[in-house]
mmCIF file of the N, C-alpha and C atoms, coordinates in Angstrom:
data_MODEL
# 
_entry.id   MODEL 
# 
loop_
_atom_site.group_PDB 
_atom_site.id 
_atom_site.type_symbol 
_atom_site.label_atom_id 
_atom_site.label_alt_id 
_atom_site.label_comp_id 
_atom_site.label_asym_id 
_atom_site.label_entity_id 
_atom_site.label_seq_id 
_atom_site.pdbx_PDB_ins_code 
_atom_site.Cartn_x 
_atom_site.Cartn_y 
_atom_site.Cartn_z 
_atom_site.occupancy 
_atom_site.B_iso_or_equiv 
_atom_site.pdbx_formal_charge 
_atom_site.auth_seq_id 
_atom_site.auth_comp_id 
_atom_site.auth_asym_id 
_atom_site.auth_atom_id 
_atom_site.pdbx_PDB_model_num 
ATOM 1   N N  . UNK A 1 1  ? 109.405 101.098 94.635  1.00 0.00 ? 1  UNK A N  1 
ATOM 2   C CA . UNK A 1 1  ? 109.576 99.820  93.990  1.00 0.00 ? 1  UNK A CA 1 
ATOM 3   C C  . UNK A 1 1  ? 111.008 99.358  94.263  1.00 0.00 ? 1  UNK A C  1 
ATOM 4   N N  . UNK A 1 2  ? 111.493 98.151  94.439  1.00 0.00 ? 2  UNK A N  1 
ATOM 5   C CA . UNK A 1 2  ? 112.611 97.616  94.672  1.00 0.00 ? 2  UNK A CA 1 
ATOM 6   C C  . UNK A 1 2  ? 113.000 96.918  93.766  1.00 0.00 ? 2  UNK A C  1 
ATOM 7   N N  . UNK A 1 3  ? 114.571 97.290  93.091  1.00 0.00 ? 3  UNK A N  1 
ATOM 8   C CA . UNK A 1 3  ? 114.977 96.370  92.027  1.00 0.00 ? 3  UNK A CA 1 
ATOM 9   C C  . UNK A 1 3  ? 115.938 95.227  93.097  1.00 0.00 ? 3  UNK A C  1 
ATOM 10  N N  . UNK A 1 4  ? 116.166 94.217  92.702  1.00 0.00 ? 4  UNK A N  1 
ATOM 11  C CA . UNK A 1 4  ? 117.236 93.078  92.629  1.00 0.00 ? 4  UNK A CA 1 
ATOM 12  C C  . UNK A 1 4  ? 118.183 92.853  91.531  1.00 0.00 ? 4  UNK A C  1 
ATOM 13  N N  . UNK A 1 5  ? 119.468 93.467  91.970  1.00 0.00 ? 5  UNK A N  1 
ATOM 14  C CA . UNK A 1 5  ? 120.246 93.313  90.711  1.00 0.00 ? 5  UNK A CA 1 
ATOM 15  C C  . UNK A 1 5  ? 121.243 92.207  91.097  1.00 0.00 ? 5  UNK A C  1 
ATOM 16  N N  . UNK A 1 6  ? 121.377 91.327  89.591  1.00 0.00 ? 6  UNK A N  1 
ATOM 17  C CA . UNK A 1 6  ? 122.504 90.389  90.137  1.00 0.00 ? 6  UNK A CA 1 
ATOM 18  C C  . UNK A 1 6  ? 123.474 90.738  88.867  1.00 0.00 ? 6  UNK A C  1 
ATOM 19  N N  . UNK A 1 7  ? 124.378 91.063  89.208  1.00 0.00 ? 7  UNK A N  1 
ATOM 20  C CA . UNK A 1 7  ? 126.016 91.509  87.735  1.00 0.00 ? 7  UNK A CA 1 
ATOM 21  C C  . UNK A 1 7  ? 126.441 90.177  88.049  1.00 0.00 ? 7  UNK A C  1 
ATOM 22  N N  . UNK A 1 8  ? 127.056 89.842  87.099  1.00 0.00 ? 8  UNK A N  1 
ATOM 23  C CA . UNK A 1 8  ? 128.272 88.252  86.582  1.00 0.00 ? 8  UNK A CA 1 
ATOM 24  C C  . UNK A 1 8  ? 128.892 88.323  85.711  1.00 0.00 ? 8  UNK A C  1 
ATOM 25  N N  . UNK A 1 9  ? 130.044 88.551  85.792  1.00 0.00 ? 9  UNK A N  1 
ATOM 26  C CA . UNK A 1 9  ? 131.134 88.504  84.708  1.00 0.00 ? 9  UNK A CA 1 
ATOM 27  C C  . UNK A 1 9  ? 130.950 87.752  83.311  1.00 0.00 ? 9  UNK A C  1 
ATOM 28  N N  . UNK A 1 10 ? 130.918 88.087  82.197  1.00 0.00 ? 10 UNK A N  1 
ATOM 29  C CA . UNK A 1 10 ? 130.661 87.638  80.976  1.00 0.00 ? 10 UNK A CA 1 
ATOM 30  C C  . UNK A 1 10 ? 131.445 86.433  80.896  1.00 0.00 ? 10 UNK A C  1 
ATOM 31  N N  . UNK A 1 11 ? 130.860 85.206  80.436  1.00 0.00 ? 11 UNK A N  1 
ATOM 32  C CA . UNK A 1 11 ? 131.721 83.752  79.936  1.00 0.00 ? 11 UNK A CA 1 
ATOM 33  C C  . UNK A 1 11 ? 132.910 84.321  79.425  1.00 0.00 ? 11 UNK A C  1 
ATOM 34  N N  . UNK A 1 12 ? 133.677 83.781  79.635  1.00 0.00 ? 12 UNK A N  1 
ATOM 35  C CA . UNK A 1 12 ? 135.584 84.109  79.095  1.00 0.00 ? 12 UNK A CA 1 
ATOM 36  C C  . UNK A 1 12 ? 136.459 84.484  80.026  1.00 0.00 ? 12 UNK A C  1 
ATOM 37  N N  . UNK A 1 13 ? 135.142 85.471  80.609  1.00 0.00 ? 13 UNK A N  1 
ATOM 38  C CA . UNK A 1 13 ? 136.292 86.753  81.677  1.00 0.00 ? 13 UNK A CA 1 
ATOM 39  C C  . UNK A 1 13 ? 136.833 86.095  82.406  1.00 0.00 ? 13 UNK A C  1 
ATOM 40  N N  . UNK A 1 14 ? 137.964 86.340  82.594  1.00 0.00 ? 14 UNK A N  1 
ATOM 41  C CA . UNK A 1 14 ? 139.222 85.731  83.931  1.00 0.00 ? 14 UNK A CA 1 
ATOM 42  C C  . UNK A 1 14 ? 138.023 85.823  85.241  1.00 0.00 ? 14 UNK A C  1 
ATOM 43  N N  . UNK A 1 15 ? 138.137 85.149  86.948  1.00 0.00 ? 15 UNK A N  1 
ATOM 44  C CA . UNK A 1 15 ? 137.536 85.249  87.344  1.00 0.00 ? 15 UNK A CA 1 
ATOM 45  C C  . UNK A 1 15 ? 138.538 84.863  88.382  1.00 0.00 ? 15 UNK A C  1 
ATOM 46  N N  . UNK A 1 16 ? 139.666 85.665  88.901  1.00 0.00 ? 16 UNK A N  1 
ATOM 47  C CA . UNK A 1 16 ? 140.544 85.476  89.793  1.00 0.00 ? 16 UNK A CA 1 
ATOM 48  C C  . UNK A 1 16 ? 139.505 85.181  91.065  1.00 0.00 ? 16 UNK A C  1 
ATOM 49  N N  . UNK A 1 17 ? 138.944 85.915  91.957  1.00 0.00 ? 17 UNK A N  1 
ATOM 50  C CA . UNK A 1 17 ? 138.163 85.747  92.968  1.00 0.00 ? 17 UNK A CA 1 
ATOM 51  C C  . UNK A 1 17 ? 137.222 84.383  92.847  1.00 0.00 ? 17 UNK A C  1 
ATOM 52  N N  . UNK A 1 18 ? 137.222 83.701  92.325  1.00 0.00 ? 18 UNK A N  1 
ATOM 53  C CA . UNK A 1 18 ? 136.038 82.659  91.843  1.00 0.00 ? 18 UNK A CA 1 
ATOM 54  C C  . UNK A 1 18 ? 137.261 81.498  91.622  1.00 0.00 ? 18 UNK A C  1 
ATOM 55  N N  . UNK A 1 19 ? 138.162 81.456  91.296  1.00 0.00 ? 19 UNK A N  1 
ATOM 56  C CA . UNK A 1 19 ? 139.512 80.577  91.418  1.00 0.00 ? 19 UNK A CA 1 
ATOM 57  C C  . UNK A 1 19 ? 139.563 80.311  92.707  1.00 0.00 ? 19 UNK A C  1 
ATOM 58  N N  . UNK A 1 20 ? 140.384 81.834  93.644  1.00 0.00 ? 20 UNK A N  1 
ATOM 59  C CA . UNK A 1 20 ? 140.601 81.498  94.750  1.00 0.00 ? 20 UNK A CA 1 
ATOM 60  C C  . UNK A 1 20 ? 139.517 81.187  95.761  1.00 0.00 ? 20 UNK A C  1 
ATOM 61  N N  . UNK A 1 21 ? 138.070 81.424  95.701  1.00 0.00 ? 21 UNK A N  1 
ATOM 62  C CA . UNK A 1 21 ? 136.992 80.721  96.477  1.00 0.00 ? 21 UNK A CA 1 
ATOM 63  C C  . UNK A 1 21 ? 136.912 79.311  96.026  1.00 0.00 ? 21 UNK A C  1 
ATOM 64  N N  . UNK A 1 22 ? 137.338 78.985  94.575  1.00 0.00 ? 22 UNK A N  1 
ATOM 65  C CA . UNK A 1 22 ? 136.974 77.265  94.313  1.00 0.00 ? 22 UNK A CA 1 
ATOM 66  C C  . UNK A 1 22 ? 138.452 76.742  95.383  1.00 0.00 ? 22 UNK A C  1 
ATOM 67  N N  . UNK A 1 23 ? 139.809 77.569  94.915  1.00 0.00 ? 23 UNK A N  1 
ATOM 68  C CA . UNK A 1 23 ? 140.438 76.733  95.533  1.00 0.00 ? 23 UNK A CA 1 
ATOM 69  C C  . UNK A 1 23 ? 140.706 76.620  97.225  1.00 0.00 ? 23 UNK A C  1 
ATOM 70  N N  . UNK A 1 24 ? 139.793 77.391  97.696  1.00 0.00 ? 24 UNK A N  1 
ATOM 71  C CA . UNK A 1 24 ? 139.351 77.362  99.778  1.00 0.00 ? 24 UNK A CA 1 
ATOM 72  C C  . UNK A 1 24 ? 138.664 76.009  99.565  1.00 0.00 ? 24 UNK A C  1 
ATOM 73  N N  . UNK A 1 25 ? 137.473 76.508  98.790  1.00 0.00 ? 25 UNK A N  1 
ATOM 74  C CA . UNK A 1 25 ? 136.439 75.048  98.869  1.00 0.00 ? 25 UNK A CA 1 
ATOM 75  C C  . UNK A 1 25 ? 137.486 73.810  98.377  1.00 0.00 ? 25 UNK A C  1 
ATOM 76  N N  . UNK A 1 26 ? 138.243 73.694  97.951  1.00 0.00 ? 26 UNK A N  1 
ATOM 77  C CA . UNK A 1 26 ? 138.750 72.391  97.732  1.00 0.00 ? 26 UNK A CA 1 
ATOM 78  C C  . UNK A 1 26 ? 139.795 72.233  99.209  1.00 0.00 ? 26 UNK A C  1 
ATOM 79  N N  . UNK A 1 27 ? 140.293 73.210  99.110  1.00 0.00 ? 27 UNK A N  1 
ATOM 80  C CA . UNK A 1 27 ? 141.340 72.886  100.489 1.00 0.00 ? 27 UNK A CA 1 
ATOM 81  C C  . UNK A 1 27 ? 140.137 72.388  101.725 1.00 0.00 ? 27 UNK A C  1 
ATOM 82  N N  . UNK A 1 28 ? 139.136 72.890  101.779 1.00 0.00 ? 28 UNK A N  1 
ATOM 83  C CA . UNK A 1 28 ? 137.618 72.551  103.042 1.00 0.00 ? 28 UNK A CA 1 
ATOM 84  C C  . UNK A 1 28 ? 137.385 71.501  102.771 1.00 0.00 ? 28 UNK A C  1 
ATOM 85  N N  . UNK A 1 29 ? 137.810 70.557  101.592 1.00 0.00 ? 29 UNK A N  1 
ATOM 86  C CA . UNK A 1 29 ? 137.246 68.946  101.496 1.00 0.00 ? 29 UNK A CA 1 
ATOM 87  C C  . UNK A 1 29 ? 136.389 69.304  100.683 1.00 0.00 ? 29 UNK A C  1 
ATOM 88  N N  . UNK A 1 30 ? 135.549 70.308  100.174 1.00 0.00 ? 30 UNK A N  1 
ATOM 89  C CA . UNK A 1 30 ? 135.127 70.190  98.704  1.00 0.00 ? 30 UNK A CA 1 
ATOM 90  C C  . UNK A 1 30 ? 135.247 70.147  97.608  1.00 0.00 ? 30 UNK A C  1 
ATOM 91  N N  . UNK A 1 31 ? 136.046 68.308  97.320  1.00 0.00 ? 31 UNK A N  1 
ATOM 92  C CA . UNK A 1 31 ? 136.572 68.599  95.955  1.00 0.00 ? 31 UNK A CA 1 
ATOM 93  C C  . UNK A 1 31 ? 135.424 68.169  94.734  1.00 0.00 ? 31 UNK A C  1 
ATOM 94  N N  . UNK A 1 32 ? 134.362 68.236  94.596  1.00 0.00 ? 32 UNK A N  1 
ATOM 95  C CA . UNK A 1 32 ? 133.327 67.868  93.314  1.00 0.00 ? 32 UNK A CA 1 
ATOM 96  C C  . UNK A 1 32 ? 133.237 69.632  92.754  1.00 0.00 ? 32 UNK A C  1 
ATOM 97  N N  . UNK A 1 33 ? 133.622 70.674  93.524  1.00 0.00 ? 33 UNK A N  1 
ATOM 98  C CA . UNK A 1 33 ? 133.500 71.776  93.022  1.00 0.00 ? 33 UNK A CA 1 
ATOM 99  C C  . UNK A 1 33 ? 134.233 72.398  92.128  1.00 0.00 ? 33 UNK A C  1 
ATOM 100 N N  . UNK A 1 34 ? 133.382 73.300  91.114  1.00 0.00 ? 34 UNK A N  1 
ATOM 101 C CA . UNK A 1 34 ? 134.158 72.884  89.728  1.00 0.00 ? 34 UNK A CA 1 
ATOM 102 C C  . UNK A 1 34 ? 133.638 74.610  88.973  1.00 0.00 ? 34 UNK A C  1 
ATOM 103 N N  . UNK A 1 35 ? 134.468 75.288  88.567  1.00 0.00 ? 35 UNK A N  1 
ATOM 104 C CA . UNK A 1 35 ? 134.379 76.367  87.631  1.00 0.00 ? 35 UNK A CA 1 
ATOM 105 C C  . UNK A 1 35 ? 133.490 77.467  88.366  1.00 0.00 ? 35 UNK A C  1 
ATOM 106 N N  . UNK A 1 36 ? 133.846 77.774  90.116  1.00 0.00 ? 36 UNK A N  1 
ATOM 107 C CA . UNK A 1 36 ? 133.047 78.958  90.724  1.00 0.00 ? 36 UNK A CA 1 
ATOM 108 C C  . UNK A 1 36 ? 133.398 79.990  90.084  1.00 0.00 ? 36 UNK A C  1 
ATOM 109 N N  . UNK A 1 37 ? 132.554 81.021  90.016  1.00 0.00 ? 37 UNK A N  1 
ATOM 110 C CA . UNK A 1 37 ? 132.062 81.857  89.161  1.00 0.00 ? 37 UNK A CA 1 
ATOM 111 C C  . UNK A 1 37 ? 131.671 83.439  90.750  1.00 0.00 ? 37 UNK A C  1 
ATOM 112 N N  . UNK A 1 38 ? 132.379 84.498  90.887  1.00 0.00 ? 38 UNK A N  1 
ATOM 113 C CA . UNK A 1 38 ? 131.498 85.222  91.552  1.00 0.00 ? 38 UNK A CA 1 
ATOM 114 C C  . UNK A 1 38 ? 130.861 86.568  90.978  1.00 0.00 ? 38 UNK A C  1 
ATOM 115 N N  . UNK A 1 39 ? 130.028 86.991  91.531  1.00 0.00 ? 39 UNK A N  1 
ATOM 116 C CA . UNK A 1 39 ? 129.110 88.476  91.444  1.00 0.00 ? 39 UNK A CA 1 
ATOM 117 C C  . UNK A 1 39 ? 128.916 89.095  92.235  1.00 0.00 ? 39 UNK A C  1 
ATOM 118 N N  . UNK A 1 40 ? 128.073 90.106  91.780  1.00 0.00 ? 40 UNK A N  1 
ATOM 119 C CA . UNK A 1 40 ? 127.491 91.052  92.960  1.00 0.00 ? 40 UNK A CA 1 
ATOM 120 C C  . UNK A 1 40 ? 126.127 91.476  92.985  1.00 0.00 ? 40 UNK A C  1 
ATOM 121 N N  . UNK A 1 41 ? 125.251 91.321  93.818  1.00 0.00 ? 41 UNK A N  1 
ATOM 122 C CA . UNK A 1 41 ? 123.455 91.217  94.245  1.00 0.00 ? 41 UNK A CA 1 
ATOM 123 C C  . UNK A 1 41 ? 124.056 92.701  94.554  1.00 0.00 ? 41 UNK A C  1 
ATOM 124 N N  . UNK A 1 42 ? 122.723 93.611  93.984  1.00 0.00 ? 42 UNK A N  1 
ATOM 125 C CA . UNK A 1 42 ? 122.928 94.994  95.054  1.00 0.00 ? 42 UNK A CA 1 
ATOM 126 C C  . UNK A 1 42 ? 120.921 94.942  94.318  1.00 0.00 ? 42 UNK A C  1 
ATOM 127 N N  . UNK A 1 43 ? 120.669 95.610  95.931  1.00 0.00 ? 43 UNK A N  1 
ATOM 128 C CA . UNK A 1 43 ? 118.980 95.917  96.042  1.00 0.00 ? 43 UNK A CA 1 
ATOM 129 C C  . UNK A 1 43 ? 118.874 97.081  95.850  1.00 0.00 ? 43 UNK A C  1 
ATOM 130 N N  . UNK A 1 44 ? 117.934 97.936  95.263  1.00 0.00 ? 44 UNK A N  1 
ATOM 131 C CA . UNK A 1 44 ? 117.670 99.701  95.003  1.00 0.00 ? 44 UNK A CA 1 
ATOM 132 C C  . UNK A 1 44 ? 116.651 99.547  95.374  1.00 0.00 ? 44 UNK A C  1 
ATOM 133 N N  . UNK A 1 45 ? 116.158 100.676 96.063  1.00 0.00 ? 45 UNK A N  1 
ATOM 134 C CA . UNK A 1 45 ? 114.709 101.363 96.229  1.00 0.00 ? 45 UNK A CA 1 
ATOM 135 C C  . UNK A 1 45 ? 114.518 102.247 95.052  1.00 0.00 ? 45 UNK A C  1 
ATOM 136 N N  . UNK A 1 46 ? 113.529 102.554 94.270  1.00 0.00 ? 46 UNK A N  1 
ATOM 137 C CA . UNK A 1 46 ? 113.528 103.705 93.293  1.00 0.00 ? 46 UNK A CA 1 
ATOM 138 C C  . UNK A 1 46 ? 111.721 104.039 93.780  1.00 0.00 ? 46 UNK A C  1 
ATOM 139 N N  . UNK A 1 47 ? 111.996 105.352 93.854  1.00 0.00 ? 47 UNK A N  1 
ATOM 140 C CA . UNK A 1 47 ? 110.045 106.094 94.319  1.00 0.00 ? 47 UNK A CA 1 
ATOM 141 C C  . UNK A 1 47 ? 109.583 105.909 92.910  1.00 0.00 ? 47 UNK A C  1 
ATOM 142 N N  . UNK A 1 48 ? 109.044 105.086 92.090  1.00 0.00 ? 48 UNK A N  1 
ATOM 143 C CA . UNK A 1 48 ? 108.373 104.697 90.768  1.00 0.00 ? 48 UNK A CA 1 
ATOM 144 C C  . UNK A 1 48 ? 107.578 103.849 90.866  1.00 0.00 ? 48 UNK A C  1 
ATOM 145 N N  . UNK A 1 49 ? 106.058 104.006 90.384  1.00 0.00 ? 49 UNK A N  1 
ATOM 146 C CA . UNK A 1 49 ? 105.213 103.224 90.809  1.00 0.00 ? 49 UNK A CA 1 
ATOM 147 C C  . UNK A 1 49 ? 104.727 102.498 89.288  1.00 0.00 ? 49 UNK A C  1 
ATOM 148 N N  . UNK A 1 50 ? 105.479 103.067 88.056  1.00 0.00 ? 50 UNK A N  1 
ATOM 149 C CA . UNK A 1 50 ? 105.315 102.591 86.943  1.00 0.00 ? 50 UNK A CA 1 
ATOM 150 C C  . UNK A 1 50 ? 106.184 101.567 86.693  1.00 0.00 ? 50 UNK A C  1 
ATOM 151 N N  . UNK A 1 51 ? 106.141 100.417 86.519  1.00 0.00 ? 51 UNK A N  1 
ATOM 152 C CA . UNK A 1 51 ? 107.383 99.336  86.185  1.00 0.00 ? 51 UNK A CA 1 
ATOM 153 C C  . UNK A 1 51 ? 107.742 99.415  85.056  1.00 0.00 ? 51 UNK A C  1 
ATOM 154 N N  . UNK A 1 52 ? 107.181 100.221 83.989  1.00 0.00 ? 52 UNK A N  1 
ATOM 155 C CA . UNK A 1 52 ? 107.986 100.532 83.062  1.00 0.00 ? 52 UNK A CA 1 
ATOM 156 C C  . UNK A 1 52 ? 109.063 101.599 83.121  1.00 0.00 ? 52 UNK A C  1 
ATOM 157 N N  . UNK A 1 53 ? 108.806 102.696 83.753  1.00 0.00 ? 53 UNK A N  1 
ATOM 158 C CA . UNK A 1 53 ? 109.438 103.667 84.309  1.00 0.00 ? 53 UNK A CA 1 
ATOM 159 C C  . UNK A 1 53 ? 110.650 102.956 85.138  1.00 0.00 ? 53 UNK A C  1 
ATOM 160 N N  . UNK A 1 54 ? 110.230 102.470 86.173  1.00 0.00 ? 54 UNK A N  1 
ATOM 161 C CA . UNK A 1 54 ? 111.095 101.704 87.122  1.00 0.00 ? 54 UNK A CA 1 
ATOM 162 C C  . UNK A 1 54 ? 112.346 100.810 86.298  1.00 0.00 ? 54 UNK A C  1 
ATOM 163 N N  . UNK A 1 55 ? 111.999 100.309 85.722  1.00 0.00 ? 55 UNK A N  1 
ATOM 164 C CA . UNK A 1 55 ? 112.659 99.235  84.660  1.00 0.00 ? 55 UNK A CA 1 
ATOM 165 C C  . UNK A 1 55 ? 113.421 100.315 83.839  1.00 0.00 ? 55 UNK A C  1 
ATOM 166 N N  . UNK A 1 56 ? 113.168 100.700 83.507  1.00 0.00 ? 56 UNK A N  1 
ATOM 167 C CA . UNK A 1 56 ? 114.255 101.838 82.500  1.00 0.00 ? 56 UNK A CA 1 
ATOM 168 C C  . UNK A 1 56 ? 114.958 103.132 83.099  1.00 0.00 ? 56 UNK A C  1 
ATOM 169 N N  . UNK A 1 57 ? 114.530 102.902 84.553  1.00 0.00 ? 57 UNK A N  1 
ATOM 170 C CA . UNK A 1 57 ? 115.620 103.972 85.504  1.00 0.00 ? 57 UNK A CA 1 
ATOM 171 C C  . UNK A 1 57 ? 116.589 103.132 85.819  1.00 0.00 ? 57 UNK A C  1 
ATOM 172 N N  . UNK A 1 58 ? 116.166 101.973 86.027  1.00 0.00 ? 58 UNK A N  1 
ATOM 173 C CA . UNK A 1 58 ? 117.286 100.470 86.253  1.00 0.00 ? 58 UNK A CA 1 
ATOM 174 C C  . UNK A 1 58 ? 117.900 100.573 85.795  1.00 0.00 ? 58 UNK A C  1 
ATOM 175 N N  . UNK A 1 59 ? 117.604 100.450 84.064  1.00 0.00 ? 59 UNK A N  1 
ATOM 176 C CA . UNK A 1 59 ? 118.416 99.797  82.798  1.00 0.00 ? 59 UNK A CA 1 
ATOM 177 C C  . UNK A 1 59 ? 119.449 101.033 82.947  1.00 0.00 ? 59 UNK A C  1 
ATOM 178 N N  . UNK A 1 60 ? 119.287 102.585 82.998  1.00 0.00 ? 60 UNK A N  1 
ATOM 179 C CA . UNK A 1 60 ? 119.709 102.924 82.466  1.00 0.00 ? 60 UNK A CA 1 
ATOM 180 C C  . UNK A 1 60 ? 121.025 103.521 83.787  1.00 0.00 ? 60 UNK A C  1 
ATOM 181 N N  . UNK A 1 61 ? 120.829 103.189 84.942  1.00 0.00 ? 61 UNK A N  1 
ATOM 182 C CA . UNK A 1 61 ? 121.670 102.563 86.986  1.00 0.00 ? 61 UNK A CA 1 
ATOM 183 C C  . UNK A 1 61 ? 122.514 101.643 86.314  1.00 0.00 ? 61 UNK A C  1 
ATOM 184 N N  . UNK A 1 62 ? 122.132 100.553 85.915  1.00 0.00 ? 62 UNK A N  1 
ATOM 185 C CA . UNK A 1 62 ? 123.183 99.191  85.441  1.00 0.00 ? 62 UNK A CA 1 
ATOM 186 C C  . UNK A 1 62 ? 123.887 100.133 84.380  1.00 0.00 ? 62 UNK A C  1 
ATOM 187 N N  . UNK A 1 63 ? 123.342 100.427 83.493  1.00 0.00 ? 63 UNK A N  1 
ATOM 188 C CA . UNK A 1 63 ? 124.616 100.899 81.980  1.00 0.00 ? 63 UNK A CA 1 
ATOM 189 C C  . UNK A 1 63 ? 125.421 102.098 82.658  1.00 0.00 ? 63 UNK A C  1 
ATOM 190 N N  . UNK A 1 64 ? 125.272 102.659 83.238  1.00 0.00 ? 64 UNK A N  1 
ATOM 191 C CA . UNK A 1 64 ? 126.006 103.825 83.675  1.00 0.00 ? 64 UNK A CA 1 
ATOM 192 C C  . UNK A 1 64 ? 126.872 103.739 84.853  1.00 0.00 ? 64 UNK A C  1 
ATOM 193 N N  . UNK A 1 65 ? 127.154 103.021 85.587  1.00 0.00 ? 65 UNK A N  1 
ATOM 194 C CA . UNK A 1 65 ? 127.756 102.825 86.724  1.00 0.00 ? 65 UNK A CA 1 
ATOM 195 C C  . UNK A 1 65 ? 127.511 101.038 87.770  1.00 0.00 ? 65 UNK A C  1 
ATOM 196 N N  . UNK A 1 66 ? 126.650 100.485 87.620  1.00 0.00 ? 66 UNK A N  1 
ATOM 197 C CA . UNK A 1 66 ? 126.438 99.284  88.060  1.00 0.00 ? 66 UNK A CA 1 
ATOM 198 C C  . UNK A 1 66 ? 127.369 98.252  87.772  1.00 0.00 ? 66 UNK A C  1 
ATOM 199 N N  . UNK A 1 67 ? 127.238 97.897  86.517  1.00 0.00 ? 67 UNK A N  1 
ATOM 200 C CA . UNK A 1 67 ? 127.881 97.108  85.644  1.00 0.00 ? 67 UNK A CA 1 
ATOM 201 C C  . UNK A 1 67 ? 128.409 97.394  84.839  1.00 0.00 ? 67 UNK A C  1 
ATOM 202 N N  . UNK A 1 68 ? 130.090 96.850  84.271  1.00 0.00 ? 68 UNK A N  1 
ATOM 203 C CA . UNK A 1 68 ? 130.814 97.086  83.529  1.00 0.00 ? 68 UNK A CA 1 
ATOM 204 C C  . UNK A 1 68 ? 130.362 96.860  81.978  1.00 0.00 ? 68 UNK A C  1 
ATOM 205 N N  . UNK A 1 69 ? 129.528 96.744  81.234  1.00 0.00 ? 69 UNK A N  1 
ATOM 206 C CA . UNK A 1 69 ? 129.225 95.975  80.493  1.00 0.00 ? 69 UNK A CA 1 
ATOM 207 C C  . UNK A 1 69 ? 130.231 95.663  79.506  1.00 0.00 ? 69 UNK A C  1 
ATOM 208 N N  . UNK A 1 70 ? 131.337 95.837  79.361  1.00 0.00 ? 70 UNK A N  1 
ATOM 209 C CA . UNK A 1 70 ? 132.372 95.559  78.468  1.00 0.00 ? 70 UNK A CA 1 
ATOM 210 C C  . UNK A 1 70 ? 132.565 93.662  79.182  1.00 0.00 ? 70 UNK A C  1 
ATOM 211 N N  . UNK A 1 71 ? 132.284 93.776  80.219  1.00 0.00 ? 71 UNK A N  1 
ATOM 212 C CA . UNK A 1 71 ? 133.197 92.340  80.807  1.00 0.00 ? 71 UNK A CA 1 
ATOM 213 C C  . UNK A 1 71 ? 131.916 91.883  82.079  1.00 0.00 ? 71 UNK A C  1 
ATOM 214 N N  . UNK A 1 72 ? 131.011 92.350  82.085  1.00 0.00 ? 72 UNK A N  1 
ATOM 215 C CA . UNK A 1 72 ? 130.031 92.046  83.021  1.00 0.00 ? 72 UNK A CA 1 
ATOM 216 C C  . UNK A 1 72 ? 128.723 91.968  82.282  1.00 0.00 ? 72 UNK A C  1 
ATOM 217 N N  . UNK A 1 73 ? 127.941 90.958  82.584  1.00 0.00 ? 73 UNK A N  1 
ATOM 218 C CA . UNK A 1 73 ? 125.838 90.997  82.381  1.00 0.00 ? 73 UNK A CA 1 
ATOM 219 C C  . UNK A 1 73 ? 125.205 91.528  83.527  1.00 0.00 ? 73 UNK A C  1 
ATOM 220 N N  . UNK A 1 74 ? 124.272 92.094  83.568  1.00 0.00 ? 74 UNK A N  1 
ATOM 221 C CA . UNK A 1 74 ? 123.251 92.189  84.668  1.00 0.00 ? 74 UNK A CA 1 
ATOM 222 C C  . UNK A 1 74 ? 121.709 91.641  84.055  1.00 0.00 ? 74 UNK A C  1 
ATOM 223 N N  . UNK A 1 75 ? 121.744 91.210  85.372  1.00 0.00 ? 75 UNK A N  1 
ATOM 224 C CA . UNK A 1 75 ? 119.920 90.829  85.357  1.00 0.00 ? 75 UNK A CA 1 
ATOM 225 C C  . UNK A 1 75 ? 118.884 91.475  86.461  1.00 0.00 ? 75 UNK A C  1 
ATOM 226 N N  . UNK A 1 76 ? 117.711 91.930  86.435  1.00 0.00 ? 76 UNK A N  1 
ATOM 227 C CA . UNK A 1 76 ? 117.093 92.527  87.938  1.00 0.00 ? 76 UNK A CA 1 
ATOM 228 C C  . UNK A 1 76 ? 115.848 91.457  87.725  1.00 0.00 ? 76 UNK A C  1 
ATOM 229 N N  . UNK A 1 77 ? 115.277 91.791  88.888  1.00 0.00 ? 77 UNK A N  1 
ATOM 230 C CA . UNK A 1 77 ? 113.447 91.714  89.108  1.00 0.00 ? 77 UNK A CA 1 
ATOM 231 C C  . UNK A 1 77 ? 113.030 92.620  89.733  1.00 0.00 ? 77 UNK A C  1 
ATOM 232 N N  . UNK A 1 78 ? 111.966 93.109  89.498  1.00 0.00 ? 78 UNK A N  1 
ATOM 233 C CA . UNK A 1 78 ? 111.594 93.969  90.487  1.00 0.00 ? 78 UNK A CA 1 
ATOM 234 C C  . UNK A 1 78 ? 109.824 94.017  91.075  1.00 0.00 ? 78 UNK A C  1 
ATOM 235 N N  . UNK A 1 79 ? 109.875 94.417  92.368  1.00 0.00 ? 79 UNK A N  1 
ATOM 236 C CA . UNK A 1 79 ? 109.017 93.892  92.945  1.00 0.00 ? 79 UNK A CA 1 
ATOM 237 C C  . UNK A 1 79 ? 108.302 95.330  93.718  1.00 0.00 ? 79 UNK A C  1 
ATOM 238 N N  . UNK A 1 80 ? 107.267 95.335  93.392  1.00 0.00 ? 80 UNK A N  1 
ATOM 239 C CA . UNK A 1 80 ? 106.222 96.351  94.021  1.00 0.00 ? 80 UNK A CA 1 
ATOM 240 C C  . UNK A 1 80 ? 106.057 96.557  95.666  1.00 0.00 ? 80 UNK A C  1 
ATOM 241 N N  . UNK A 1 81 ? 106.479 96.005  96.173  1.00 0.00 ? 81 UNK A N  1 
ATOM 242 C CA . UNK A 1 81 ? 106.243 95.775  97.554  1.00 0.00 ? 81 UNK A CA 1 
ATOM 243 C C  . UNK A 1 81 ? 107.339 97.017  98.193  1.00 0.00 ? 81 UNK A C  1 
# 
C-alpha cells in the first residue's frame, strides 16, 4: 500500500524558506504572490493490505520521526495500488 504524506508548518510558524521563495517570485515579476508557505510530500510503500493497519503504521512514521509535531501538521492518503 502506498501512503502520500504532505507535512506544513503549523499557522504562526516562521517560514524563512517560504519568504525567500515569495521573495525570487517577486524579483521573477511575480508580484500578486502573497504569504508562500513551504513543505515536504514524501511517498512510503508499507507491505499492509489492511488500511486500517496501514493508516496506523503511518500515524504512528509521522509522530515519530516524519513530522515535527510541535511546529508541523501532516496529512496522507493512501492508495491500494
Amino acid at each position: 500500500m502506498k501512503a502520500r504524506i504532505t507535512i506544513t508548518l503549523k499557522p504562526g510558524v516562521l517560514d524563512p524558506q517560504g519568504k525567500a521563495i515569495e521573495g525570487a517570485l517577486h524579483a521573477l515579476g511575480f508580484g500578486s504572490v502573497d504569504g508562500v508557505r513551504q513543505g515536504k510530500y514524501i511517498e512510503v510503500e508499507v507491505a499492509e493490505s489492511d488500511p486500517a493497519r496501514a493508516s496506523a503504521e503511518i500515524e504512528r512514521m509521522c509522530e515519530q520521526l516524519l513530522a515535527n509535531t510541535i511546529i508541523e501538521n501532516y496529512a496522507y492518503e493512501l492508495d491500494a495500488a
